[in-house]
C-alpha positions in Angstrom: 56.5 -38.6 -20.9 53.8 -40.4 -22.4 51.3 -38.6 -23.5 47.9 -40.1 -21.8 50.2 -39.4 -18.3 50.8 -35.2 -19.6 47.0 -35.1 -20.2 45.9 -36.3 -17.0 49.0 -34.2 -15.2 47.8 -31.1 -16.7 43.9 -32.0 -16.2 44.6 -32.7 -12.3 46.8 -29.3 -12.1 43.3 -27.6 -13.7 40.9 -29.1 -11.3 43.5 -28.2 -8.2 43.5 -24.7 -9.4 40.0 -24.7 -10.2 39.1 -26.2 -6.6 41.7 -23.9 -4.7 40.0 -20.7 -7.3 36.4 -21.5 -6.1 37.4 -21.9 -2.0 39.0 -18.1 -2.5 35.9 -17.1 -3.7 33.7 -18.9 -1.3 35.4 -17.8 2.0 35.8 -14.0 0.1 32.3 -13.6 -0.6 30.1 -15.9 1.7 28.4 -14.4 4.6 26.7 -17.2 5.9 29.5 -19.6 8.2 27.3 -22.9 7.0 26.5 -22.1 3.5 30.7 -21.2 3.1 31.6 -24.6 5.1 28.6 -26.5 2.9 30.4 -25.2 -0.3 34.4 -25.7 0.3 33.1 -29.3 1.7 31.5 -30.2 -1.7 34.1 -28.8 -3.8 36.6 -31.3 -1.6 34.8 -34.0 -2.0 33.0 -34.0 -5.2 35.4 -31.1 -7.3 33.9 -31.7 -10.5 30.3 -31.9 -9.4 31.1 -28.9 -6.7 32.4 -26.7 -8.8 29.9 -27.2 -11.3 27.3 -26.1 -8.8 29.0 -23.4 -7.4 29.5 -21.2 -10.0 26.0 -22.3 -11.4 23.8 -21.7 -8.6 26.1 -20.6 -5.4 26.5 -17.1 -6.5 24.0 -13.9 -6.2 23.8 -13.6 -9.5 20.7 -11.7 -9.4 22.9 -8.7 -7.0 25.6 -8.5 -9.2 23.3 -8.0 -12.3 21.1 -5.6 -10.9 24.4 -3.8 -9.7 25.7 -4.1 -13.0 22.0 -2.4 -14.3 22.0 0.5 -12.3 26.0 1.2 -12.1 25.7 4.3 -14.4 22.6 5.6 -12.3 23.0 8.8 -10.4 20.5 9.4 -7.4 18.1 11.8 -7.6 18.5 14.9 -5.3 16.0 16.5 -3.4 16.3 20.7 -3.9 15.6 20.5 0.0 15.1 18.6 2.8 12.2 20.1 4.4 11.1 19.0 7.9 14.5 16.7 7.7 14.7 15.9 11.8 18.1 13.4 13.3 17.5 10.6 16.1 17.6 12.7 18.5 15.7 15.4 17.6 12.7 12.6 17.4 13.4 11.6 21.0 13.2 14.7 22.3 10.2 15.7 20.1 8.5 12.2 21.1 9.6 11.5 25.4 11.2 9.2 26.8 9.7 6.1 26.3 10.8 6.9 22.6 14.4 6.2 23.7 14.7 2.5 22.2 12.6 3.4 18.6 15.5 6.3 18.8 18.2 3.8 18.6 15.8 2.4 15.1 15.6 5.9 13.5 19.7 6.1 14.3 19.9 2.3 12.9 17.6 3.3 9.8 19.4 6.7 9.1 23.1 5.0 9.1 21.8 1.8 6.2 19.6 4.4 4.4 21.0 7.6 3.8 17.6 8.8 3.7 16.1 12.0 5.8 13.7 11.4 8.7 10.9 13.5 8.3 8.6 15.5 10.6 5.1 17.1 9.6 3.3 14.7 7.5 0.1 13.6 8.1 -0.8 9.6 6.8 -3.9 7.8 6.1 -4.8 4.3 6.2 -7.2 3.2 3.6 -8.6 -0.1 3.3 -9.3 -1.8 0.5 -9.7 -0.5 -2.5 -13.1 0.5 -1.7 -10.9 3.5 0.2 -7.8 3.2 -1.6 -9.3 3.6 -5.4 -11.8 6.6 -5.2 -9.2 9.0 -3.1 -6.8 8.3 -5.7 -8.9 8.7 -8.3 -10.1 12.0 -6.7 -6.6 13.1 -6.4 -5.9 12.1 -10.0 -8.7 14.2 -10.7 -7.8 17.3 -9.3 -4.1 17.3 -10.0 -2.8 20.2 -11.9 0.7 19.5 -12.9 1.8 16.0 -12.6 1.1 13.0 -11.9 3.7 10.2 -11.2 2.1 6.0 -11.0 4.2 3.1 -10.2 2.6 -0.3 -9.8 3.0 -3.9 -10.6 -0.3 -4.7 -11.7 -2.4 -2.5 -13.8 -4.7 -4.9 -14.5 -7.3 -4.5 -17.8 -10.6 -4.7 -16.0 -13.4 -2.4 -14.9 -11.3 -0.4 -12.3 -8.0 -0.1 -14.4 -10.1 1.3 -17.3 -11.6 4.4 -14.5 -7.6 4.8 -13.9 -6.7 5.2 -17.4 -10.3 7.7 -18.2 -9.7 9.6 -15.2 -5.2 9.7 -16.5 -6.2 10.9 -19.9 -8.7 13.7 -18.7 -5.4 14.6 -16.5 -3.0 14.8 -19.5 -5.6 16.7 -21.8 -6.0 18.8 -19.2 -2.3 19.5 -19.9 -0.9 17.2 -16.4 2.2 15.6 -17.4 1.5 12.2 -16.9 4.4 9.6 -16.0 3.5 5.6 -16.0 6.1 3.2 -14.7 4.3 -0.5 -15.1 6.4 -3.8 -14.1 6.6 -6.2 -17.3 5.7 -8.6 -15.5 3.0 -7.2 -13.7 1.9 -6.0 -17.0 0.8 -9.8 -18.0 -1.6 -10.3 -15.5 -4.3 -8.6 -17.7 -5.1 -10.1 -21.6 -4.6 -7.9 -23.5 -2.3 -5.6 -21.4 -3.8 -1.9 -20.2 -0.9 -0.8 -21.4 -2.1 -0.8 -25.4 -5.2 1.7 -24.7 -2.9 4.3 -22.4 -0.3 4.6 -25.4 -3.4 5.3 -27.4 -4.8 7.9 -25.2 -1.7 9.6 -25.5 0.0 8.8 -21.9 3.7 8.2 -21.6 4.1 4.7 -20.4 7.0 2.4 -19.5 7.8 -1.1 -19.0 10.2 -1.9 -16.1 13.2 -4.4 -17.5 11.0 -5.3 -20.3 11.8 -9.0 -21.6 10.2 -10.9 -24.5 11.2 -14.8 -22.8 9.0 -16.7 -21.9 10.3 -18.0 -18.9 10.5 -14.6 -16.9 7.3 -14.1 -16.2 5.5 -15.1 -12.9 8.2 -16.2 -10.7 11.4 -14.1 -12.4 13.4 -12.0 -11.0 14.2 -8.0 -10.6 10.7 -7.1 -10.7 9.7 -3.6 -9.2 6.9 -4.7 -7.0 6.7 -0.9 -5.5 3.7 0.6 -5.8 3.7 4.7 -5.6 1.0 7.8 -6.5 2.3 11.1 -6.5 -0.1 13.8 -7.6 1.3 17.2 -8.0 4.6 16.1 -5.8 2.1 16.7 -3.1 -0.1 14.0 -2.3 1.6 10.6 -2.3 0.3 7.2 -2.0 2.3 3.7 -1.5 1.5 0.8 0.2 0.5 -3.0 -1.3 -2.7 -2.4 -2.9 -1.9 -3.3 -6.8 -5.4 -1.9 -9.4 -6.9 -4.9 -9.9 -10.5 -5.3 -9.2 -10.6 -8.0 -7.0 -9.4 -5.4 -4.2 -12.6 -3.3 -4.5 -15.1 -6.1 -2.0 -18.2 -4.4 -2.5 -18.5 -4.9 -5.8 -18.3 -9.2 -4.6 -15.6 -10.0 -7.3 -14.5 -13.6 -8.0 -11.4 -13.6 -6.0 -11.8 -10.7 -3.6 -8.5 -9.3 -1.6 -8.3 -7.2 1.0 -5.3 -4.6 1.3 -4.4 -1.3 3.1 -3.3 1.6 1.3 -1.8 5.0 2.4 -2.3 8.7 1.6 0.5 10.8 2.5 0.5 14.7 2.7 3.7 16.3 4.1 7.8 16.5 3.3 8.3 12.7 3.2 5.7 12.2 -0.3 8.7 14.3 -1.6 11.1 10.6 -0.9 7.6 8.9 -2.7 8.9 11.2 -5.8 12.4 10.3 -5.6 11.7 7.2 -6.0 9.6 6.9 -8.9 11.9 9.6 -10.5 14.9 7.2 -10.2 13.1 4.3 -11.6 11.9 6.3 -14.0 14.9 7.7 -15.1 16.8 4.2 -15.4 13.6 2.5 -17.6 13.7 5.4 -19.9 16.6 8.1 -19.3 14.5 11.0 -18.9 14.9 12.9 -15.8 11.8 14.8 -13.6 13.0 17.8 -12.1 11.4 21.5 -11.2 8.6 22.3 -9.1 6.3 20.2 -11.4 7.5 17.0 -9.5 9.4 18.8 -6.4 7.4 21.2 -4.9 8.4 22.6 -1.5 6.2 20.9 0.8 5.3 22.3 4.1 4.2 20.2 7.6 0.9 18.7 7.7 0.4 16.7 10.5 2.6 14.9 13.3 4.2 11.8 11.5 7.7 11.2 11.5 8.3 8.9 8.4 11.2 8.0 6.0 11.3 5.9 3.0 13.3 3.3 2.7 14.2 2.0 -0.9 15.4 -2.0 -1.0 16.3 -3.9 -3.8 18.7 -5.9 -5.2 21.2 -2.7 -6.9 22.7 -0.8 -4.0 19.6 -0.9 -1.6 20.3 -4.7 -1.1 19.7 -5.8 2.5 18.5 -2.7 3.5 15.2 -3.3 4.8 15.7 -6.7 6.0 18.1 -4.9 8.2 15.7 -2.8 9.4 13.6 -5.5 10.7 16.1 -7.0 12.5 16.7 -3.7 14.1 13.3 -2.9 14.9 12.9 -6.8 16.7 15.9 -6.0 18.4 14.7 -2.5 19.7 11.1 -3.9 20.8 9.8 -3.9 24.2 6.1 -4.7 24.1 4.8 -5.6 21.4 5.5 -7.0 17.4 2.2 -7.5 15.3 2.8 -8.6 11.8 0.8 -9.1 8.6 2.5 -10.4 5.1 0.6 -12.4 2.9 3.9 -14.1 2.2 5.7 -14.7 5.1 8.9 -17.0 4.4 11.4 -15.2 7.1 14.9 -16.6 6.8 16.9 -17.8 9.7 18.1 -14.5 11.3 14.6 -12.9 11.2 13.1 -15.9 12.5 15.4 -16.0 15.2 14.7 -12.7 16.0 10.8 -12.8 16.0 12.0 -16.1 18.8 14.3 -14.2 20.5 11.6 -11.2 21.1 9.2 -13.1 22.6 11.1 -15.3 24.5 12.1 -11.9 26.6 8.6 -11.3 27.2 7.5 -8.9 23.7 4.2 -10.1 22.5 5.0 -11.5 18.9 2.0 -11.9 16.5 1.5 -13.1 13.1 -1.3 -12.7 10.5 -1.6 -15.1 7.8 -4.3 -16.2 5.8 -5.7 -19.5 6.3 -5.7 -19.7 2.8 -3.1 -18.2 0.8 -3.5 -18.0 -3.5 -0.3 -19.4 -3.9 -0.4 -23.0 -2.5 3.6 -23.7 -2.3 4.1 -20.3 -0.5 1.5 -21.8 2.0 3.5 -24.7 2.2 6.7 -23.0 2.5 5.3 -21.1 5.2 3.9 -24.0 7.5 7.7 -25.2 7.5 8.6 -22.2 9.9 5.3 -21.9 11.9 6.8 -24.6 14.2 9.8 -23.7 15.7 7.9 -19.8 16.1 5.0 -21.3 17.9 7.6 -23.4 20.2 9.3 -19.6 20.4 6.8 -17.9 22.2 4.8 -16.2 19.0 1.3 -16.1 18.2 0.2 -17.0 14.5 -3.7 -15.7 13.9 -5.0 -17.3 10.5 -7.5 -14.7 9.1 -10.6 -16.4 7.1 -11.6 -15.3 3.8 -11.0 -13.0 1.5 -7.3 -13.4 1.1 -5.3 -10.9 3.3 -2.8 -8.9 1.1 -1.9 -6.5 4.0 1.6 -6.2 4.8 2.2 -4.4 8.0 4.4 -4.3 10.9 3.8 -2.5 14.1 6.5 -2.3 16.9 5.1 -1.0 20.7 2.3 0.9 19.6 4.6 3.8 17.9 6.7 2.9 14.8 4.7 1.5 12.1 6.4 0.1 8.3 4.5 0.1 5.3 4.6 -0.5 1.9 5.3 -3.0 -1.0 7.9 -5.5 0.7 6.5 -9.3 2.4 8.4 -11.1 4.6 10.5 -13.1 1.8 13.5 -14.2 0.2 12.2 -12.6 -3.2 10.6 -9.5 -1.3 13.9 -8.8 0.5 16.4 -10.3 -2.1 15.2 -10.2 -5.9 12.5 -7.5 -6.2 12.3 -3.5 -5.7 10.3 -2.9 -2.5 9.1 0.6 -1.7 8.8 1.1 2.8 8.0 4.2 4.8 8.9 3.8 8.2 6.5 5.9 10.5 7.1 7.2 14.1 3.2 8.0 15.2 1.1 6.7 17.8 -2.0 8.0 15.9 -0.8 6.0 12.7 0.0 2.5 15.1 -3.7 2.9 16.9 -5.6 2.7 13.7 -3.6 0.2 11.7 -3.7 -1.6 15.0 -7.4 -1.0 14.7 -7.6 -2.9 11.7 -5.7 -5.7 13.0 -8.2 -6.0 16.0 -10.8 -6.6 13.3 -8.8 -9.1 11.4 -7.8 -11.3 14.9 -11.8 -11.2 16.1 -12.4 -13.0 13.0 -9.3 -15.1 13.1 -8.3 -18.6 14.2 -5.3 -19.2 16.6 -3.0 -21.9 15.5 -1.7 -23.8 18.1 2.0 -25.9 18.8 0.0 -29.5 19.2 -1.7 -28.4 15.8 1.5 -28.3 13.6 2.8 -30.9 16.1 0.1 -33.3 15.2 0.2 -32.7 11.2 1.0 -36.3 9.2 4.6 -37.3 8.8 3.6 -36.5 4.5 2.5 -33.0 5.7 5.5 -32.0 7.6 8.1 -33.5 4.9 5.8 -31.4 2.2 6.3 -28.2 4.5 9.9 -28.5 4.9 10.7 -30.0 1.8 9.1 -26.0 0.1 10.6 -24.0 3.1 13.6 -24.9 1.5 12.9 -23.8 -1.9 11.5 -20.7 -0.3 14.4 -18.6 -1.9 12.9 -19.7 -5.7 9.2 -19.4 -4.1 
């Protein structure tokens, strides 16, 4: 046999193999019907090229690294689970009309693991006009420990009342525990994070990395944001410390934000949560009464975290929303900054209100990243032609991110309505089962939709032929957005 003839023998048995490999994986680990028949079609018909791609970019890579990360990590356990209730107990607790929001807390229990808690008692607080002095004031009066997660700690006026009011806490002999995203860390020149080492506070960087190419838009950030003062008082929500949240003092690029104080058995999940973060950026582990008090009922609430991320938490919460569009009868109101909802949820916020659920969406009119904006216009569209409402809120930029189903269940937290939100980044949620809770947020939602504009279908109908292939063209990079 000649040898040019063995060479291309053997080269054609390699590419069948390679071909026949990648279709086993592709119909092994692909979800998604169209991506699976998109990728076996392009390894048929272009193998080389196919292939190529495939294994480049077809694969969650992020997943199976952060997977990889966190393999060795053990949860933390709660000593108790005080005020832990089931899906039915909260039905009975709550009436009948409960009975769909029921099937949620039975849908949220089986993806989460996580306890459903009764007894707590949450706070809205808006802005960081609220947000900022109540946590200072906590920070202020904590005894034992104090436990801070954000993604920005920005270097500026209100950062540097955080770190004073820290450092009085740990010379007051409060342990002090600082988780900071390294990421998030940049946002300020120089970083906070020089003058807290100095005053003596332990501080860490989450999946700290020196290349220059992971920094705005990379991936496996820990967008959470969580306060726990003496494992009693928690606080979580969006609200980052950064200046431009605080309005009254008129800052260059105001934001407005809601925050949450929690008092009650579910700020011991707020805990939990920082603890396991903190114990896979640095290895040490919070336990004891210090960081896990036994925490009594305070109030009415029934809440439950729920941790997502792209480790073993992956999919989590986006299943939750489907679930709670699913189980709505009323109403949906919505409010994400970012809001980039993949085909399912979009099909479900459709679905909703073409059975008669009023669907509506907040978005700012102008948002401070311009593709997102773009991206987003791409899906406003078909939900408009659905049956859903879109309010554009004016100035300042809206960083709320809220949803509220029938005027009872309310989610909160660090999560937007996006591919790297509910695919690349730790997100910190509390579900919460209170009518109280859902009248004020809704409250603030009022507010925003006085001020608002409605967008109409002949609006995004009527856009230039340049515009619409823009919108689309970034709704399908959303996933890198």
């Amino acid at each position: 046999m000649q040898p040019e003839l063995a060479i291309s023998i053997v080269s054609l048995g390699l590419t069948v193999a390679a071909m026949i490999g990648s279709a086993v994986h592709v119909i092994l680990t692909k979800r998604d019907i169209r991506s699976a028949i998109g990728w076996i079609g392009l390894i048929g018909f272009a193998p080389l090229l196919g292939i190529v791609l495939y294994w480049s970019f077809g694969i969650n890579r992020i997943q199976r690294k952060a997977k990889t990360l966190f393999a060795d990590l053990e949860p933390v356990e709660l000593p108790e689970e005080h005020g832990s209730i089931g899906p039915e107990a909260l039905v009975r607790l709550a009436g009948p009309a409960w009975q769909e929001l029921g099937q949620l807390a039975r849908l949220t229990e089986q993806v989460t693991v996580n306890p459903l808690m009764s007894g707590n008692r949450i706070h809205p607080l808006q802005n960081g006009d609220q947000a900022y002095p109540a946590m200072l004031m906590a920070i202020e009066q904590a005894e034992e420990s104090i436990s801070l997660m954000t993604y920005i700690f920005d270097n500026d006026a209100w950062g540097q009342r955080f770190r004073q009011k820290l450092a009085e806490a740990r010379q007051r002999g409060v342990q002090v525990r600082l988780l900071i995203d390294d990421i998030g860390a940049r946002y300020g020149f120089p970083s906070i994070i020089q003058g807290l080492r100095r005053d003596g506070l332990t501080v860490a960087r989450f999946m700290q990395s020196m290349k220059p190419w992971r920094f705005r838009y990379s991936n496996l950030r820990n967008h959470r944001k969580i306060m726990v003062v003496d494992g009693r008082i928690g606080f979580t929500g969006g609200m980052n410390i950064r200046g431009g949240c605080v309005l009254q003092d008129n800052p260059a690029h105001p934001i407005r934000d809601l925050h949450f104080r929690f008092h009650g058995p579910v700020v011991a999940e707020l805990q939990r949560a920082f603890a396991e973060d903190w114990k896979f950026t640095t290895g040490e582990e919070l336990t004891g009464q210090a960081w896990f008090p036994a925490l009594s009922g305070r109030g009415s609430a029934v809440a439950r975290a729920i941790s997502d991320g792209p480790d073993d938490d992956y999919d989590k919460l986006r299943t939750v929303l489907l679930g709670a569009l699913s189980c709505a009868k009323r109403s949906v109101r919505i409010a994400s900054p970012y809001f980039l909802p993949d085909q399912e949820l979009s099909f479900g916020l459709r679905v909703a209100a073409l059975k008669g659920v009023q669907v509506e969406i907040f978005q700012p009119e102008h948002n401070n990243l311009r593709m997102v904006q773009w991206a987003s216009k791409g899906c406003y569209e078909e939900l408009l032609d659905g049956g859903c409402t879109i309010w554009l809120t004016p100035p300042p930029f809206d960083h709320s991110k809220l949803l509220i189903v029938d005027d009872m269940w309310v989610l909160v937290g660090s999560a937007n309505w996006d591919p790297r939100s509910l695919q690349l980044n730790f997100e910190f949620n509390v579900e919460v089962y209170d009518t109280g809770l859902a009248a004020s947020v809704n409250g603030f939602l009022n507010q925003r939709r006085a001020a608002a504009r409605k967008l109409g279908l002949e609006e995004m109908r009527a856009r230039a032929m340049p515009q619409k292939l823009r919108d689309n063209l970034f709704r399908l990079a959303s996933p890198y957005l």
